[in-house]
N, C-alpha and C positions, 0 to 999 in steps of 0.2 A: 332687540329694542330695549330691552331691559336697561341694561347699561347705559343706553341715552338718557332712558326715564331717570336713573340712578342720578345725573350730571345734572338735574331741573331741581333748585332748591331755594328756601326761601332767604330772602333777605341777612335775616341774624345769622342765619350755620354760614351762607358767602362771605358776610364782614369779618366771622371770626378763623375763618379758613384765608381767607386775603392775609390778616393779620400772622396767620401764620408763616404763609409761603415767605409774605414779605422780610421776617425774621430768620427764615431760611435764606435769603441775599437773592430770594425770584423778583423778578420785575413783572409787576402783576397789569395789562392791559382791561382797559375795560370799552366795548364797542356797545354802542345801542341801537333800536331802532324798533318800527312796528311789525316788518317781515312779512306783510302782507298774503303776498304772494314770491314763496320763495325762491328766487331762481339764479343764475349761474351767478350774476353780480353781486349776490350779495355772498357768497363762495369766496371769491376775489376779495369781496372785504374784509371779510373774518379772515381770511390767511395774510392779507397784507398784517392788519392788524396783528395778529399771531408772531409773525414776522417781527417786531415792535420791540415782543420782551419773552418773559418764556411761561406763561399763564395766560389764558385770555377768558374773562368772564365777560358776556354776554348778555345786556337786558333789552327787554322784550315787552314793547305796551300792550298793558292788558288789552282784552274788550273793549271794555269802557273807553279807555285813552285811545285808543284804536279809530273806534265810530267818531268820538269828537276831533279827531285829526284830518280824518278823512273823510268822511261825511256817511250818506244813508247808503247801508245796503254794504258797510263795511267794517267791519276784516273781512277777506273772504272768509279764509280758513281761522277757527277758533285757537282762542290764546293758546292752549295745552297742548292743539298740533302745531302750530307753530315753534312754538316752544320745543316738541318731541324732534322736531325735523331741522333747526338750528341746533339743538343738543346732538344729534346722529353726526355730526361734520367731526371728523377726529382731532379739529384743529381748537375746538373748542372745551373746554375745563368744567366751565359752571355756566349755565341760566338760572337769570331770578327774572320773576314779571313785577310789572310796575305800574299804580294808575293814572299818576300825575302824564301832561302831555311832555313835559321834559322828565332829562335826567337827573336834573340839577340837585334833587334832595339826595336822590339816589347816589349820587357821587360822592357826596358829604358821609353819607354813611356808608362805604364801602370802601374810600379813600386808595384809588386803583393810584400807581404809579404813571400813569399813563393813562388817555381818555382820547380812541382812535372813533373821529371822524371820515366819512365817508370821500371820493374823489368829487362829489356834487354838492358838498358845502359849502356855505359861503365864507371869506373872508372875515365880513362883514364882525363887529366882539357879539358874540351872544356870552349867556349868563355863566354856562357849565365852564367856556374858555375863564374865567373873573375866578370861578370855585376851583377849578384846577389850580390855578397862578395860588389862591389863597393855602389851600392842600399842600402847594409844595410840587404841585406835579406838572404834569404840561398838556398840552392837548395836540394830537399829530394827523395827517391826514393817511391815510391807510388803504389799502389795493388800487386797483387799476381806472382809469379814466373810464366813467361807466356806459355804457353803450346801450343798457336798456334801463328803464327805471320801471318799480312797480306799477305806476300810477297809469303809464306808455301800453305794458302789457294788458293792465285794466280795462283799460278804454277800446282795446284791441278785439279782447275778448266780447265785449261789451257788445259793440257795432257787428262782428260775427255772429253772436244773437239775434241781436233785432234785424240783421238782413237775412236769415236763416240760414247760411251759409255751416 
């Protein structure tokens, strides 16, 4: 686990490591999200994503971002295991955590080649698509049509409790 722990770093060493790959001629991807509970789907996305360019850094709402996303009684699991166990996937480069509920500053300061959205996004313009177009870069949709969501699992687990099951 070392080595995962090794891949968890903060902000400034990822923008000046991005920087560099990128002057390397790597095509640096960048995926986010909260990783609640992490399970095969979000596997799928980080390798689709992966799949994109040939770097893939990974951010991760803190805590904080976390409960006001999703409400009481949430993240399950805390930032730094989350973070340890999206860092352990081989397909993954770098984690940084983040406290805003978007990624949108995050972007600006990490200036990814690439900014891979999940298969359950919307359409719909949110802000990061407007910062990517302004960066230079693009925003892509990344792994497989998703079949379980965190939120699905959550509630699963949830009602297994309260029935005692």
């Amino acid at each position: 686990m070392r080595r995962a722990a090794s891949k968890i770093v903060d902000v400034a060493e990822c923008a000046s490591e991005i920087r560099a790959w990128r002057a390397a001629g790597e095509t640096v991807v960048f995926a986010n999200g909260v990783f609640d509970l992490v399970h095969a789907g979000h596997a799928r996305y980080l390798s689709g994503a992966r799949a994109q360019g040939t770097r893939l850094v990974v951010g991760i709402n803190s805590d904080r971002s976390a409960a006001g996303l999703k409400g009481p009684g949430r993240p399950v699991l805390g930032e730094r295991e989350r973070a340890l166990l999206i860092a352990a996937l081989r397909v993954v480069d770098r984690v940084v955590l983040f406290d805003e509920h978007s990624a949108d500053a995050l972007l600006v300061v990490l200036a990814p080649d690439l900014h891979a959205k999940g298969t359950d996004d919307r359409p719909d313009p949110v802000p990061d698509r407007a910062t990517m177009a302004t960066l230079g870069g693009r925003t892509v949709v990344a792994g497989d049509p998703k079949d379980h969501a965190s939120r699905e699992l959550y509630e699963r687990v949830r009602e297994r409790h309260r029935s005692g099951a």
